[in-house]
C-alpha positions as CSV (number, residue, x, y, z in Angstrom):
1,X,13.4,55.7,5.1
2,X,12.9,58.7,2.3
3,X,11.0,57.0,-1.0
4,X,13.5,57.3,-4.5
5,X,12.2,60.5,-6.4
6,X,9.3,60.0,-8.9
7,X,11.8,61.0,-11.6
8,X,14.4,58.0,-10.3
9,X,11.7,55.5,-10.5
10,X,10.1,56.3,-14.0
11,X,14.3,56.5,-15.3
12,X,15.0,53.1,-13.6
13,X,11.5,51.7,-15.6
14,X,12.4,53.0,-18.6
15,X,15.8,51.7,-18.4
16,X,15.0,48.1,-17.5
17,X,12.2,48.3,-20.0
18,X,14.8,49.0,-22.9
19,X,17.0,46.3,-21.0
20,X,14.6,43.6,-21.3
21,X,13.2,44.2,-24.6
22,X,17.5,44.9,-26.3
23,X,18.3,42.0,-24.1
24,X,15.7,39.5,-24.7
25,X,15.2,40.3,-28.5
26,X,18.6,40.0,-29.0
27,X,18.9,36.2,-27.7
28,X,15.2,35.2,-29.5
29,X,16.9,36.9,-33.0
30,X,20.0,35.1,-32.4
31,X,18.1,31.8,-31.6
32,X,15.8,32.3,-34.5
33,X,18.2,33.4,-37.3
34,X,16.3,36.6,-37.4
35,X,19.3,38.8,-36.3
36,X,20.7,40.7,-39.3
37,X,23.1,43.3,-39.8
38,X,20.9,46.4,-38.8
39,X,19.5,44.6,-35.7
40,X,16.3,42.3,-35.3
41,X,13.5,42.2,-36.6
42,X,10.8,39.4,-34.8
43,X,7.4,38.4,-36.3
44,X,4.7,35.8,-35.4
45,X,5.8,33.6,-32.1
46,X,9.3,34.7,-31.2
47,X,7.9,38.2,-31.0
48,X,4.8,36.7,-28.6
49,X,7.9,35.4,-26.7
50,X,9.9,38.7,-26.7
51,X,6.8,40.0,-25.2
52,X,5.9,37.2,-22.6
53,X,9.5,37.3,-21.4
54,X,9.6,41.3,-21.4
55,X,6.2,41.1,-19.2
56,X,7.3,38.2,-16.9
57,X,10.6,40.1,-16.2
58,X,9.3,43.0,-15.3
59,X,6.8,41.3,-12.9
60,X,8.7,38.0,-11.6
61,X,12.3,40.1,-11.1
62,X,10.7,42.2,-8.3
63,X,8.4,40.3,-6.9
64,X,10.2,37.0,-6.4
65,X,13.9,38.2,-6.6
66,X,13.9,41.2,-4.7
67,X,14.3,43.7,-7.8
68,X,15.1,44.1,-11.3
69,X,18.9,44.6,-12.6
70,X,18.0,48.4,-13.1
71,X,16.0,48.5,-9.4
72,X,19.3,46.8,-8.0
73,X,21.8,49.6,-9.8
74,X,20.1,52.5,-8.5
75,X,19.2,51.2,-5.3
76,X,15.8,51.1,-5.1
77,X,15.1,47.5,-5.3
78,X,12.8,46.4,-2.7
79,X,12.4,50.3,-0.7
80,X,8.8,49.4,-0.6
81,X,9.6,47.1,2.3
82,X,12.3,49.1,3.9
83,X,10.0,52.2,4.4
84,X,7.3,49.6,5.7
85,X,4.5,50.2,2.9
């Protein structure tokens, strides 16, 4: 099996990177009252939890569920194991 193109792989990080962090700071803003009209803005713990969830979906998605939500889209999750590396 033919490996994604360096470009497809640094698009699909970048994308679930921006994913995570929209995603995850928008339910922590929301949670925390600290979502206002021109977005969120997170200080002190729930920004050390932004970043612990960011990290942890970006290593427990692929590693224990097969892929991230970007890796899945594309079509790379997982082509590690397909091309036997």
């Amino acid at each position: 099996m033919k490996p994604p193109s360096t470009l497809k792989i640094v698009l699909v990080a970048f994308l679930d990177l921006i994913l995570a962090f929209v995603g995850f700071g928008v339910l922590i803003a929301w949670a925390t009252g600290q979502l206002g009209p021109n977005g969120f803005n997170l200080t002190g713990v729930p920004a050390l939890v932004l970043l612990v969830l960011v990290i942890g979906y970006l290593i427990v998605f692929p590693r224990w569920l097969g892929g991230t939500i970007m890796q899945r889209l594309f079509g790379i999750a997982g082509w590690r194991q397909r091309a036997g590396r």
